[in-house]
N, C-alpha and C positions, 0 to 999 in steps of 0.2 A: 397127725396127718399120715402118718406112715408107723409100721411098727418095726422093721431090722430094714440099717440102710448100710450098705456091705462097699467095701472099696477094695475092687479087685486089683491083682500089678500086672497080671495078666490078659491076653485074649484067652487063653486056654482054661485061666479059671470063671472068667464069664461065661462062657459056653456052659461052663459045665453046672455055675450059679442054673442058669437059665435051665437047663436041663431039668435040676432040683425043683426049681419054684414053678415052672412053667408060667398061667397064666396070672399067678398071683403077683410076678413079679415085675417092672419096667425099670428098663436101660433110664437111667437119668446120665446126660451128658452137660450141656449148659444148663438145664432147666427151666429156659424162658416157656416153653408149653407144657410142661408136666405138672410142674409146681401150679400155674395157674387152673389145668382140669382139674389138679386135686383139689383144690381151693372152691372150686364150683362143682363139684358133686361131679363131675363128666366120668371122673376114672377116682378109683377107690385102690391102690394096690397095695397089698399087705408090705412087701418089701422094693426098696431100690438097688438096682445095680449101679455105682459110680464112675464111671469106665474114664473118668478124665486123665485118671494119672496112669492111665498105660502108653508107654512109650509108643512111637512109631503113626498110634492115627490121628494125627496132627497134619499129614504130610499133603501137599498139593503137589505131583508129577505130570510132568507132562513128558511124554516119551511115544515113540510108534503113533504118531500126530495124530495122538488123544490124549486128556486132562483124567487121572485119576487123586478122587478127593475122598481122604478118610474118614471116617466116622464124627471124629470132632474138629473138621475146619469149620469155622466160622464164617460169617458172612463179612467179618471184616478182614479176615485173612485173604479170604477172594478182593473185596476190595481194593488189599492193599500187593496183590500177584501182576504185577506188569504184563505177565503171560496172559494171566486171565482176560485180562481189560482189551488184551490187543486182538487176542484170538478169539475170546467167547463173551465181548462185550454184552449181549443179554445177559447173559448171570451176573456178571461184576454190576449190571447196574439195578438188577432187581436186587441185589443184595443190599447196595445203597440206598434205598428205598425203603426199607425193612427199618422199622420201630424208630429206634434212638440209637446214640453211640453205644450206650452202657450194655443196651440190647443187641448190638450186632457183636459188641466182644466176649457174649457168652452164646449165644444163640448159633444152634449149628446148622448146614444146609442138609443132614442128616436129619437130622429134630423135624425139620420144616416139611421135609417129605414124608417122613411116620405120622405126622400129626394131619396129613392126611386132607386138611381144611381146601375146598377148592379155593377160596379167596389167599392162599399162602402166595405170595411171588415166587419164590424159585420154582415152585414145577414149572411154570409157563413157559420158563426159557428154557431150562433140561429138557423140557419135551420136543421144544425145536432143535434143540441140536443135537437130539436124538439117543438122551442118556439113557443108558443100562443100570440098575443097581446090584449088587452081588449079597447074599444073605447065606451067613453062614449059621451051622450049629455043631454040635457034638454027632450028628449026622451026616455033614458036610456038608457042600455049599452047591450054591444054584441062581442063574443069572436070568433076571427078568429084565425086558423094556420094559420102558418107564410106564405106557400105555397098558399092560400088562398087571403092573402091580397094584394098579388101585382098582377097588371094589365099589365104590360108595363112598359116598361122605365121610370123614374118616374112618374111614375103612378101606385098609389094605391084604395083600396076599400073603404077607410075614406070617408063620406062626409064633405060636407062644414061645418057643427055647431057639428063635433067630434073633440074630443081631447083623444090622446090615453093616458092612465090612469095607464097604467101596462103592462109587460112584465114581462111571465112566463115561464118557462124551468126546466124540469125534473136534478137536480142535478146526473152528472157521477156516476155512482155504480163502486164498488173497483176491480170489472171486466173487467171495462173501461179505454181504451186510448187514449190520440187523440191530435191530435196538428193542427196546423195553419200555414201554407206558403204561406208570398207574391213577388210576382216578383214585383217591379219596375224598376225604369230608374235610382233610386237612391238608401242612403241606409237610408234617410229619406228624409220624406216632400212628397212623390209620390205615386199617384195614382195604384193603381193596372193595372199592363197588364194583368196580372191572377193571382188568389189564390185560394187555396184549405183549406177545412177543413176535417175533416178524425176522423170519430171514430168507435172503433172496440170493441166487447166484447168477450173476449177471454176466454173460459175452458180448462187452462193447455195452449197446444201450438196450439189447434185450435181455429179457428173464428166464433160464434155464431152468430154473427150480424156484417153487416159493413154496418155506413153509407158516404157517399161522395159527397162533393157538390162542386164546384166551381162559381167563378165569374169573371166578365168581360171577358166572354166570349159569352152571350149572351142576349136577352133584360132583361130577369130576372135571378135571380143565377137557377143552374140548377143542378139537382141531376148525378147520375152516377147510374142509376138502374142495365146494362150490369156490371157492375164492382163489384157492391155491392154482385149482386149473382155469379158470379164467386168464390169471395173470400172467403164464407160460406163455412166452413166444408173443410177448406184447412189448411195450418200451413204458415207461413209467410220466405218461402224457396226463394232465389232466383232466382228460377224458376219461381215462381208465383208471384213474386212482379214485374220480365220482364212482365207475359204476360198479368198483372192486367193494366201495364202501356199502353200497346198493347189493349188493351178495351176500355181506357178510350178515346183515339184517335176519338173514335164517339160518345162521351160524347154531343158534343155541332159543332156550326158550328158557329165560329164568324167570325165579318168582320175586315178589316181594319181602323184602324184608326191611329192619330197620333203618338198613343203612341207603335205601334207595329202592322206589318202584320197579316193578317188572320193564314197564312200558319206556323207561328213562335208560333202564340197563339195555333194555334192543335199541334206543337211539344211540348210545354208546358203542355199540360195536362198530358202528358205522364210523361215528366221528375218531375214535382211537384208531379203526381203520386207514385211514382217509390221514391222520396226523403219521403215522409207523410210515407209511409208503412215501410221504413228501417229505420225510425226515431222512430217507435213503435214497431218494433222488437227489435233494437237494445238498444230503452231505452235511447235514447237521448233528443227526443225532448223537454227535460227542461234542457240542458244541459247550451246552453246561456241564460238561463232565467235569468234576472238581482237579484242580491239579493241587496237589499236597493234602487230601483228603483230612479233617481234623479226627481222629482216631480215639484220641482219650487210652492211648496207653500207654503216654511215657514215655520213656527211653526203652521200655521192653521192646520184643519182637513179635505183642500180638500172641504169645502163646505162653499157656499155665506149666509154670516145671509138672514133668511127670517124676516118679519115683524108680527104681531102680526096683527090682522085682524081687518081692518081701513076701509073708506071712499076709494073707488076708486080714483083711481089717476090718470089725464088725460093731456097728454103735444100736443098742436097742431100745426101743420105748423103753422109758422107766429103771433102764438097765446100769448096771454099776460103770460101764466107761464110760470115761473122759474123753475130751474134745482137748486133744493138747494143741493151741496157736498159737501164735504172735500179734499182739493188737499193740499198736503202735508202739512196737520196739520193747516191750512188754511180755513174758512168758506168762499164760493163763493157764490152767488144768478144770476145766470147766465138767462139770458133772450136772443133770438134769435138763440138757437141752437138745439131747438125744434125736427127737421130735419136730424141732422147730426150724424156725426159719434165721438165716444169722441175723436178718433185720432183727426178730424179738430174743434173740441170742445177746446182742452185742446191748443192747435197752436194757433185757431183765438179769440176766444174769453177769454183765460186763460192767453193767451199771454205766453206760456211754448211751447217753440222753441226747446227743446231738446229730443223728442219726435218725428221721424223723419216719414216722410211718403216715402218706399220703392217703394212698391207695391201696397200697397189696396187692399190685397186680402189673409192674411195671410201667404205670402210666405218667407219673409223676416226679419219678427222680428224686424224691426227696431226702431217701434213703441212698443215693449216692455213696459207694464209697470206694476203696482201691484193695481190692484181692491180688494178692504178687504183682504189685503195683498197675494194675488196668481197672480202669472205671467201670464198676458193674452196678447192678439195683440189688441189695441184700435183701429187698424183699422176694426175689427169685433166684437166692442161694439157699439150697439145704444146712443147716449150721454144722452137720460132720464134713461138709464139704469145709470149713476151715481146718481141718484136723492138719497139723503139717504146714498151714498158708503163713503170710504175712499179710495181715492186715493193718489197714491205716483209717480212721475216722476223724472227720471233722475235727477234733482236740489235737490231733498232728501235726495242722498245720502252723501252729503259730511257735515260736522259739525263743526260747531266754528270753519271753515278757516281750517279743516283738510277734505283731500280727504278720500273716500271708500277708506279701506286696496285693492280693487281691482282695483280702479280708480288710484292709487300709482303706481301698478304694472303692468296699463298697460303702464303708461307714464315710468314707469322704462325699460322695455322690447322692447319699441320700437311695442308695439301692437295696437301703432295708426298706422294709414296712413293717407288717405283721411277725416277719421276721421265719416264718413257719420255712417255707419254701427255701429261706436263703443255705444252711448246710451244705443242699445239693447244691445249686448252681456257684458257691466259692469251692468246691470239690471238684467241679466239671473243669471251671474256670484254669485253678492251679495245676492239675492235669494235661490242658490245652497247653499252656504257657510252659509248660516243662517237656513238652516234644517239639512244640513249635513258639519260640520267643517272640515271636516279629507276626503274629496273624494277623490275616484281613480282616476285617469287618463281614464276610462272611462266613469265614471260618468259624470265628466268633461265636455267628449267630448259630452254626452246624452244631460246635461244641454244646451248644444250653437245647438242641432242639427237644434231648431227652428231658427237660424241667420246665414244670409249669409254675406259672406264677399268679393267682387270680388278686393281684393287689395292685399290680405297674402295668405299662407299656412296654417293659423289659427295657425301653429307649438307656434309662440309668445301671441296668444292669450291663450293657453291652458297651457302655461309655468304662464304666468301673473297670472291666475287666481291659478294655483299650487303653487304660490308664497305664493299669497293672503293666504293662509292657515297658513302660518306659519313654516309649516313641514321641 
């Protein structure tokens, strides 16, 4: 898939990686979108830059009341930022929204904006609250609005030797409201047909400012100008949340595609309209907001160890290094998987067969496992991205000839079948149960949303792992 995949310690030696390679080469940070365009012919890059294990762009600050978010925060790190949630509730909930668990503890809000997809969720709400992105190189750096930096359909204003560096956004003032809705085809794991983000600054019961964007609905997210000045200098009456819905109808013109007609996505702007505005009148839209969100990382803090600042580190196609990791408590020195993905890493070369491959494409979870102990999809890790990790697969869990308390309860409940699918969801499951002992029954269900199961009703999967508790 790739032929030199490089792990810098530095910011200063990626710049200067990028410098060298120019367009040949792509920043890989989580990999939940790079891995998959390579996998679909979308992008072919000779080399990877790994930028995960540089100290410092992990960081969420908020200071001079605005949020700067580094390179690689995740979308559950925002999640899990009490800041974020209180101050910039559209990101914290479009990131909630986003894939699966496994996928939000690799997937970055950086990734999400290069990859450029109008249907991605985070632009939508960066764009209302007005984010900046900052893009550096061996050139220096240069600060674009958000509006500003997209081109097209994936296509942005980055060049080839940038790496964006920061992401900034004015923090909500206590005048502010605003929420996040997406449509999809399901009620995880799916792509936006449309979403909206919505924020309003309200004196008393009138509207100061309103801003409104949506996505996938045209090549880039796109604002709601007709809408926003309508709603100025109005009170949020039923009347005017109809005829706000009624405006936004020429918001955008999109077309067809697979996931929904043209003519269904203009009825959407309206009704996503029309639900954003009565969710901020009426003071709801944190009404489902999750309290104790299930996370799927453990006892960690949500973030991958970086390394102290070393010798670059380079793995090539075909080439004589090794992959030195840890699989389950286990020191491996693996040679010939240079190339690959740790899913067919950890199967062909590990010879750990209980680590299933589904899909290939994060859809399924089947491939579940725990990189420094957080739940990700090894079908969208790079296998040098274990070089240095600790991992854990399926064969982990069980001890001195005793099964997981949730491996027990699924073979008590009858929550095998086919048995393909079960790996991931007793990996999801023991993961859940080891940050939070005592979950709800929807936690539960949040924990497995990343695993599909085409055999059950999931009803015995979610009894099993309510077993597993204890309770």
């Amino acid at each position: 898939m790739w032929h030199t995949y490089y792990t810098p310690t530095t910011l200063e030696e990626t710049l200067r990686l990028l410098a060298r390679h120019g367009q040949e080469a792509r920043i890989i940070a989580g990999g939940t979108d790079i891995l998959i365009e390579m996998e679909r012919k979308i992008r072919a890059p000779h080399s990877l830059i790994d930028i995960s294990h540089i100290p410092g762009l992990d960081r969420i600050e908020l200071k001079k009341g605005g949020f700067h978010l580094g390179p690689l925060v995740t979308h559950h790190q925002v999640v899990a930022s009490p800041e974020i949630v209180a101050q910039a509730y559209p990101l914290a909930r479009a990131c909630w929204e986003v894939g699966a668990p496994q996928i939000r503890n690799r997937g970055t809000i950086a990734g999400n904006l290069i990859t450029a997809s109008p249907a991605n969720d985070t632009i939508v709400p960066l764009r209302v609250l007005g984010a900046t992105v900052t893009l550096q190189s061996v050139r220096g750096k240069r600060t674009l609005p958000l509006h500003d930096f997209y081109k097209g359909v994936r296509k942005t204003a980055m060049a080839d030797d940038e790496l964006l560096v920061d992401i900034f956004f004015p923090a909500m003032s206590n005048e502010e409201r605003g929420t996040f809705i997406k449509l999809g085809l399901r009620r995880a794991q799916a792509i936006s047909v449309v979403n909206i983000a919505t924020i309003l600054e309200l004196h008393r019961d009138a509207i100061v400012k309103a801003r409104i964007a949506f996505g996938s609905v045209a090549p880039t997210i796109v604002r709601a100008p007709e809408v926003e000045s309508y709603l100025v200098g109005k009170s949020l009456t039923d009347e005017v949340i109809q005829q706000a819905g009624e405006l936004a109808l020429n918001a955008a013109k999109p077309i067809d595609d697979v996931r929904g007609p043209a003519d269904y996505r203009v009825e959407m702007l309206r009704v996503l309209t029309v639900r954003a505005l009565r969710q901020i009148r009426d003071g709801s839209e944190r009404a489902d907001w999750p309290e104790n969100p299930p996370l799927l990382w453990g006892k960690t803090n949500g973030r991958f160890p970086t390394w102290p600042e070393a010798q670059l580190i380079t793995h090539t196609e075909n080439g004589p290094e090794s992959i030195e990791t840890t699989i389950n408590g286990q020191h491996y020195s693996i040679r010939g998987a240079n190339d690959k993905t740790l899913l067919r890493m950890l199967r062909e070369d590990a010879g750990l067969s209980g680590t299933k491959e589904g899909c290939a494409e994060g859809e399924c979870g089947a491939c579940t496992i725990f990189l420094d102990g957080i739940a990700v999809m090894s079908c969208m890790v790079a296998a040098p991205r274990a070089h240095g990790a600790h991992i854990e697969t399926i064969e982990a869990l069980a001890h001195d000839g005793q099964l997981h308390p949730v491996q027990a309860a699924f073979v008590k409940h009858n929550a095998v079948q086919c048995g393909y699918c079960t790996p991931g969801f007793v990996m999801a499951g023991a993961k859940l149960l080891e940050e939070n002992p005592h979950p709800t029954d929807y936690q539960i269900q949040q924990s497995i949303s990343g695993n599909l199961c085409r055999c059950t009703g999931y009803y015995n999967i979610v009894t099993a792992i309510r077993e597993a508790t204890g309770d």
